[in-house]
C-alpha positions in Angstrom: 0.0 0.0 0.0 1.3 3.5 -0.6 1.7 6.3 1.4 -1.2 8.1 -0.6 -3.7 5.2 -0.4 -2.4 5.3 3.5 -3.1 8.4 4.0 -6.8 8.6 2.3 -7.8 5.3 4.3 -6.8 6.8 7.4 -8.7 10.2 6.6 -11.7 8.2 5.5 -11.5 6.3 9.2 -11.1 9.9 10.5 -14.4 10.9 9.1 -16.3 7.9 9.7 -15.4 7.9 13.0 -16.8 11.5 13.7 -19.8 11.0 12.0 -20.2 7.9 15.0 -19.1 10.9 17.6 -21.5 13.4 15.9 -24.5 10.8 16.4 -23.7 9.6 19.8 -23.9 13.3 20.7 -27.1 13.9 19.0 -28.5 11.0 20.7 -27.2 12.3 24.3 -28.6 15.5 23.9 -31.4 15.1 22.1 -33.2 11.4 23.1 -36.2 12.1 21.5 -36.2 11.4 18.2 -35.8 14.5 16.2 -34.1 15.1 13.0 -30.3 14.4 11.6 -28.2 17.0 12.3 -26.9 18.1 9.0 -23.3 17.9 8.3 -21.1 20.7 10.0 -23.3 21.4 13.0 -21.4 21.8 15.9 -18.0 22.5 13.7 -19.7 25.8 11.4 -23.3 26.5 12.6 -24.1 28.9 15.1 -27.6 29.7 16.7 -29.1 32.7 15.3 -26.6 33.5 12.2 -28.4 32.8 9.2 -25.6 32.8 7.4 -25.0 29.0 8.5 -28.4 28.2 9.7 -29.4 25.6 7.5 -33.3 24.8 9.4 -36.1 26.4 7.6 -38.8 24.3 9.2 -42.5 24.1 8.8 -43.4 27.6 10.8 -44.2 30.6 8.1 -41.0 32.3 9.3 -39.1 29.1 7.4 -40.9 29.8 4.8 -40.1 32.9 4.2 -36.5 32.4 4.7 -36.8 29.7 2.0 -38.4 32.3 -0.5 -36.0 34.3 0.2 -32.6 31.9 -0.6 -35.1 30.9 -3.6 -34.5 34.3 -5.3 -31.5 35.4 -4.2 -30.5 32.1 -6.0 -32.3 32.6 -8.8 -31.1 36.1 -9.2 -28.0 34.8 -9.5 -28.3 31.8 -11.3 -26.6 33.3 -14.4 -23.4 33.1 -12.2 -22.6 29.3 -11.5 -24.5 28.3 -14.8 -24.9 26.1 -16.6 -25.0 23.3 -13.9 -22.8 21.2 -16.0 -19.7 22.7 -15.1 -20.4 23.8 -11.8 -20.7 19.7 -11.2 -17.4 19.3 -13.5 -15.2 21.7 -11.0 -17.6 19.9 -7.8 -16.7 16.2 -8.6 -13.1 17.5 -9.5 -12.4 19.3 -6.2 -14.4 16.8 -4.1 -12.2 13.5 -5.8 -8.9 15.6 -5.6 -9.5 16.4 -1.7 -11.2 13.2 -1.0 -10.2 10.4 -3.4 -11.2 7.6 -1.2 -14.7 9.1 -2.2 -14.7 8.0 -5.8 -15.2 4.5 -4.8 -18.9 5.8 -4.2 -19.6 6.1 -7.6 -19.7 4.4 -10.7 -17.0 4.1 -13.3 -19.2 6.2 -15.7 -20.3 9.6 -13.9 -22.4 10.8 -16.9 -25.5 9.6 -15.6 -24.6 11.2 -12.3 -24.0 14.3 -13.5 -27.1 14.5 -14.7 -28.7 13.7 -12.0 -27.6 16.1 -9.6 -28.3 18.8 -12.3 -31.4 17.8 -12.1 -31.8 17.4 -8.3 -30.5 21.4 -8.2 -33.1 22.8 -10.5 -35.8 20.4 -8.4 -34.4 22.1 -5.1 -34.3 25.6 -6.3 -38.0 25.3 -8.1 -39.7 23.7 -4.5 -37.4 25.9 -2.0 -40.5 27.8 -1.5 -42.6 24.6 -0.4 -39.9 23.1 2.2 -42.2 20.9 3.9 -43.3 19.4 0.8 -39.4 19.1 -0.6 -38.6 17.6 2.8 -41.4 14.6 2.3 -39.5 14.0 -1.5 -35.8 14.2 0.0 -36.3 11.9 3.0 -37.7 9.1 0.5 -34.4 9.4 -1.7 -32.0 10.1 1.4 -34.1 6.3 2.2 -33.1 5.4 -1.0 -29.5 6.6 -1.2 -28.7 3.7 1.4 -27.9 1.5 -1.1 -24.8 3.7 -2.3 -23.0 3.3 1.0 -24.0 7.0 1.2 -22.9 8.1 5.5 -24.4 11.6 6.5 -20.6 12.9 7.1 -19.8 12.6 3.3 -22.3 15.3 3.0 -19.6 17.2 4.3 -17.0 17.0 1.7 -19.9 17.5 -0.8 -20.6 20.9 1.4 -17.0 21.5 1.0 -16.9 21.1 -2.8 -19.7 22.9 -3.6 -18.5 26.1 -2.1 -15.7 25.7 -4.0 -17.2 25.3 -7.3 -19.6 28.5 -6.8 -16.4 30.6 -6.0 -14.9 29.2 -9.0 -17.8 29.5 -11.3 -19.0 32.9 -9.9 -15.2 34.4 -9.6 -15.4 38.1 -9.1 -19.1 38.0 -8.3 -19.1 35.8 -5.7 -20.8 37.2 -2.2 -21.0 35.7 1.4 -24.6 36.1 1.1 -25.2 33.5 -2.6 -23.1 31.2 -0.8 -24.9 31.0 2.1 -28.1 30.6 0.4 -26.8 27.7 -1.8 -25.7 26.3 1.4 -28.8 26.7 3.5 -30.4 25.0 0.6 -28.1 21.9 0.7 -28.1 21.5 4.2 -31.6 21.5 4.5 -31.9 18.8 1.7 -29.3 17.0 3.3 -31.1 17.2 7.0 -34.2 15.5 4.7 -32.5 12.7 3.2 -30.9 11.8 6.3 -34.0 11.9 8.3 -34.6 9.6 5.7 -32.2 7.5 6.0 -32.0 7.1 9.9 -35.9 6.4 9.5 -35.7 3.4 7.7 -32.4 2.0 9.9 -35.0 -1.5 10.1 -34.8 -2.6 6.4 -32.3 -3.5 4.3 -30.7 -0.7 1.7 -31.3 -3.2 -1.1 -32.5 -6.8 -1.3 -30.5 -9.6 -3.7 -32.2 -11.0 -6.1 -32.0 -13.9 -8.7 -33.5 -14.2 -12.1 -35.8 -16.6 -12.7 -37.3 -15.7 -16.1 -35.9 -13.5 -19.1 -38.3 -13.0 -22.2 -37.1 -11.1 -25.3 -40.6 -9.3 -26.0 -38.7 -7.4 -29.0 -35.6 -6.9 -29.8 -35.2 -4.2 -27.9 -37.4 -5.0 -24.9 -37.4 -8.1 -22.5 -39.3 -9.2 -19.4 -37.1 -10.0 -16.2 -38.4 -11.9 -13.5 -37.0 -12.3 -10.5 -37.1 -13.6 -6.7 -36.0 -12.6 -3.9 -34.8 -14.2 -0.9 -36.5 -12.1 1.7 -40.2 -9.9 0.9 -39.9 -7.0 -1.2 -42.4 -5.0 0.1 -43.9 -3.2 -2.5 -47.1 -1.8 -3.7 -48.7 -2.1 -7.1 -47.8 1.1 -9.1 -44.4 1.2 -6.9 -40.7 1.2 -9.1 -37.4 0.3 -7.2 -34.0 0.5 -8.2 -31.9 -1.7 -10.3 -28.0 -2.7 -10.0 -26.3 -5.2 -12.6 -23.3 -7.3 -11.6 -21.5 -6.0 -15.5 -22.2 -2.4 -14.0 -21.7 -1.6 -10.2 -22.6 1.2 -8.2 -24.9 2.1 -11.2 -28.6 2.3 -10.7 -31.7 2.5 -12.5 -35.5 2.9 -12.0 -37.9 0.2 -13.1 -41.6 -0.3 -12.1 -42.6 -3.7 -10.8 -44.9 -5.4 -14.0 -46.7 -7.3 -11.8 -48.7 -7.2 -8.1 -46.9 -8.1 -5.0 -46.9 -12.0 -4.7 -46.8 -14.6 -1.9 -43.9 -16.5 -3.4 -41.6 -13.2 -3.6 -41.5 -13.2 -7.4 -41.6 -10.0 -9.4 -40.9 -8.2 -12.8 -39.7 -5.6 -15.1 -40.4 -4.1 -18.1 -37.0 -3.4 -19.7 -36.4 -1.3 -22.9 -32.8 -0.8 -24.4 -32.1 3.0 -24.5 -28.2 2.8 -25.2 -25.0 1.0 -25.4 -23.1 -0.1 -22.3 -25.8 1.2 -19.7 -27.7 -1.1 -17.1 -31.0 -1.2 -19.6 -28.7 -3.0 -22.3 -27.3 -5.3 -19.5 -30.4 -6.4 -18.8 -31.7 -7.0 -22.0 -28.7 -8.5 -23.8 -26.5 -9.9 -21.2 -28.9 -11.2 -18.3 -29.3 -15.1 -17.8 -31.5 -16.9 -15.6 -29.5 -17.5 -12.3 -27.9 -14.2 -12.3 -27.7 -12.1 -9.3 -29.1 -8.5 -9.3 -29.8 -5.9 -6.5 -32.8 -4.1 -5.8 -33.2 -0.6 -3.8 -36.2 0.0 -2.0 -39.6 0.6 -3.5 -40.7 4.0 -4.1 -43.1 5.9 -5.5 -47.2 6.7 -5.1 -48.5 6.3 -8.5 -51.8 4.5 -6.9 -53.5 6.1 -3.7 -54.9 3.8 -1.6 -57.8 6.1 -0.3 -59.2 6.9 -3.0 -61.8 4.8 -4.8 -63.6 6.4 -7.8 -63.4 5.2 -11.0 -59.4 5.0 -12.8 -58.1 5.9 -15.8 -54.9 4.3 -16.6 -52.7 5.3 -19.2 -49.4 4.0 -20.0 -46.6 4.5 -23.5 -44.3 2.2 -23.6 -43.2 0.4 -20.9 -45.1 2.4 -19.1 -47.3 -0.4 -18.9 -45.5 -2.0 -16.3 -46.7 -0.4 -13.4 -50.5 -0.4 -14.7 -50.2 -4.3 -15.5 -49.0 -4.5 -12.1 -52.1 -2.1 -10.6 -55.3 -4.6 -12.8 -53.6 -7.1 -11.5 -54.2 -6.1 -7.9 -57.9 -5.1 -8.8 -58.4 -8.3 -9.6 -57.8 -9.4 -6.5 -59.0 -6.4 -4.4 -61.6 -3.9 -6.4 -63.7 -1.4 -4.1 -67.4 -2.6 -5.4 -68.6 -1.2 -8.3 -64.8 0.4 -9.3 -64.5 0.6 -13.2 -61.3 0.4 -14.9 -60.2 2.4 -18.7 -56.9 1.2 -19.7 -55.1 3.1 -22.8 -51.9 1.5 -23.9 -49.9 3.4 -26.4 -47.4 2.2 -29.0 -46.2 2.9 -32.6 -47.5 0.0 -34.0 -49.2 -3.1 -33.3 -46.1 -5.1 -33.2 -45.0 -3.0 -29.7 -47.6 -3.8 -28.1 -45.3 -6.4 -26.3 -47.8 -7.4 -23.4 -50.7 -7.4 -25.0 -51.8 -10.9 -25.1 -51.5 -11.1 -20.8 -53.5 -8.0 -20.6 -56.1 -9.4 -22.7 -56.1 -13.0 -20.9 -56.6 -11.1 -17.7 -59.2 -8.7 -18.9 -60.9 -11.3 -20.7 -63.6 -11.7 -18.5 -63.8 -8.5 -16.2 -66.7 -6.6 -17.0 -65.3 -3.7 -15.1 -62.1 -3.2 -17.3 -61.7 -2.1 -20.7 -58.4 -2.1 -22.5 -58.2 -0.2 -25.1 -54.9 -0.2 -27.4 -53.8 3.0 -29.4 -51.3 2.6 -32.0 -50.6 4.1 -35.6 -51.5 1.3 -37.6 -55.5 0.6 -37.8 -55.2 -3.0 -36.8 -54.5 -2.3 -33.7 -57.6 -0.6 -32.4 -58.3 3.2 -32.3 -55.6 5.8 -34.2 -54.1 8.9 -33.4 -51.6 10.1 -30.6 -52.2 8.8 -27.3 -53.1 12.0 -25.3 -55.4 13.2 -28.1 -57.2 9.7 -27.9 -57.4 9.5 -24.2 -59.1 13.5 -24.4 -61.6 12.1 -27.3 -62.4 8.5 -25.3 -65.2 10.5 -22.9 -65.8 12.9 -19.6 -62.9 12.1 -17.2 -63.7 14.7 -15.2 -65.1 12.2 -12.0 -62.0 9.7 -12.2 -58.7 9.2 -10.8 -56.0 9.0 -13.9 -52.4 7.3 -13.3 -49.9 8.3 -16.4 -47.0 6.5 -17.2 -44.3 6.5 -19.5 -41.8 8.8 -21.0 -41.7 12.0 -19.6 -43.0 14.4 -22.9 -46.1 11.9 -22.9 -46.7 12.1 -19.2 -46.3 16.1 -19.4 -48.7 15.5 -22.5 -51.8 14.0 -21.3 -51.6 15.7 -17.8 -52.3 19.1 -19.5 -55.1 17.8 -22.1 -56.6 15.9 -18.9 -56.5 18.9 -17.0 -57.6 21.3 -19.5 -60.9 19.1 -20.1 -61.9 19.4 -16.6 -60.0 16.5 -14.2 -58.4 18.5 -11.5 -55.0 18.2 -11.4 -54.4 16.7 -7.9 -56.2 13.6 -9.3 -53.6 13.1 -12.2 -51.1 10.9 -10.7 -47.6 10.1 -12.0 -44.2 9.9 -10.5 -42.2 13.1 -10.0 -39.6 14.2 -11.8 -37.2 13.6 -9.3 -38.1 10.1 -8.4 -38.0 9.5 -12.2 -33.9 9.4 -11.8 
């Protein structure tokens, strides 16, 4: 071993250690169970400067604090974009101080890199709504357990992102847009460890075997798998997907299918692109081999809410609404009807037809109905225009699923034909990545 792999192991048990301290002292002091204390608290934060509070809370003076970092943010949002690089000088300055970090990640960081642009524009947009950001954050800070993510790693990424908006901003830079851009990140990080610490009782993932891979098309296939312990999962729900050919890389795929007494579940997976996790499951995935799976997420279906649904799915999309009849089936409030549009380009990717039918085949209460671009398949056009011509929708509950311009799609012709938009359901944008 070499001095510089000493000295980065020994730094890493350095921090690891005083995030232990950090939590024993959170516990003494505060026994009640309470929120995370976000990284730096004790070592930068001090009551009553706002410069490194990072608490906005539920009260209307949080709020307003919120607002406030919200513009002063997006007043000066011209300064550390585009997010792109701000991320490049982040990841650079965080892996050069803290190399033993890198491990974290995958080999690839494109997909990454993405993501977090897109997890800042979703924290600047819902600053002003903290408590409902909090909700969202603490489900992915639940999620993030997987990655071997510790609440003191926050720290370096506090570090390095101060460094990359002095960078970016140069000249410009002020004590006051650095403090907001910090408030924000330490209140998202308070979230997702809250999170986190919430969900200390379940596993961070859950191995799983294959049991089943069908080549739908040659582009899509149907995984099944087990798992040795419950997945606990609702119909509607996605989880997260890691590939033995491609560690520490994860994707989202809804379950195809309702939870199931004998632990056995599936996926709907399309090829997008060369060398990512959807072409290692498609084109290099046997039965016997062994997958992880992050917790289920997601609220596609509410459970308290029983009027009649309108599902509609592009793609495979369809996953999570196969997954949701199936579950009617066995448990449908009386009287509940069921419309089912299923979009495709032609009758030939309609991959899942055949199981839909078989299972509505003798429900009264459910009608499929198929939209493609070739008339043998049922009725043309676009899906969103046929969904708006099908009838009133106005009464029902509508789940959307599928890529995100169709989603976007048929929740504004929905809404603009008189379904209120709190009864349009679909997974956020966040949880989409």
């Amino acid at each position: 071993m070499d001095l510089d792999t000493t000295s980065s192991t020994a730094e890493y048990d350095r921090l690891i250690a005083r995030h232990h301290a950090m939590r024993l002292r959170r516990q003494i002091l505060a026994p009640a169970p309470a929120f995370a204390a976000a990284p730096g608290d004790g070592a930068h934060g001090r009551t009553g400067d706002r410069t490194h509070d990072d608490s906005y809370g539920g009260t209307c003076d949080g709020a307003r604090d919120a607002a406030a970092d919200q513009r002063l943010i997006l007043g000066a949002l011209g300064l550390v974009t585009p997010f792109a690089d701000l991320i490049d000088h982040l990841y650079a300055f965080m892996f050069r101080r803290r190399p033993f970090l890198r491990a974290l990640f995958p080999e690839s960081m494109e997909f990454q890199q993405v993501h977090l642009e897109r997890m800042f524009e979703y924290l600047i947009e819902h600053l002003d709504q903290p408590g409902r950001l909090s909700a969202t954050l603490a489900q992915l800070g639940r999620d993030h357990r997987k990655l071997g993510v510790r609440p003191v790693h926050y720290e370096a990424f506090e570090e390095a992102l101060r460094e990359a908006i002095r960078l970016r901003a140069g000249a410009r830079w002020t004590v006051e847009l650095e403090g907001a851009w910090v408030r924000m990140l330490r209140f998202g990080v308070r979230s997702m460890v809250a999170g986190a610490e919430s969900a200390l009782t379940e596993p961070p993932y859950w191995h799983a075997t294959v049991v089943g891979h069908e080549r739908r098309r040659a582009d899509l296939a149907v995984v099944r798998v087990r798992t040795g312990e419950p997945y606990p999962y609702r119909a509607g729900q996605y989880g997260t997907v890691e590939h033995p050919l491609l560690p520490h890389t994860w994707r989202q795929y809804s379950m195809g299918c309702a939870p199931r007494a004998d632990n056995e579940l599936e996926f709907h997976v399309r090829r997008t692109g060369p060398g990512g996790v959807s072409e290692a499951l498609v084109e290099h995935t046997a039965v016997g081999e062994r997958l992880r799976l992050g917790p289920p997420r997601g609220t596609l279906m509410p459970e308290d809410d029983t009027r009649d649904l309108l599902l509609v799915a592009g793609g495979t999309g369809l996953a999570p609404m196969k997954a949701i009849v199936e579950e009617l089936v066995e448990h449908r409030p009386r009287g509940r009807r069921v419309h089912l549009f299923v979009g495709a380009r032609a009758r030939a990717d309609l991959y899942d037809w055949p199981a839909l039918a078989e299972l509505g085949g003798r429900k009264p209460w459910l009608e499929l109905i198929p939209v493609a671009d070739d008339a043998a398949a049922g009725p043309r056009g676009r899906l969103a225009e046929a969904v708006s011509r099908a009838g009133d929708w106005s009464e029902h509950l509508a789940c959307v699923s599928g890529p995100a311009g169709l989603v976007d799609e048929v929740r504004t012709r929905l809404a603009a034909s008189g379904l209120p938009p709190t009864r349009i359901h679909h997974d956020p944008v966040l949880a989409r990545l």
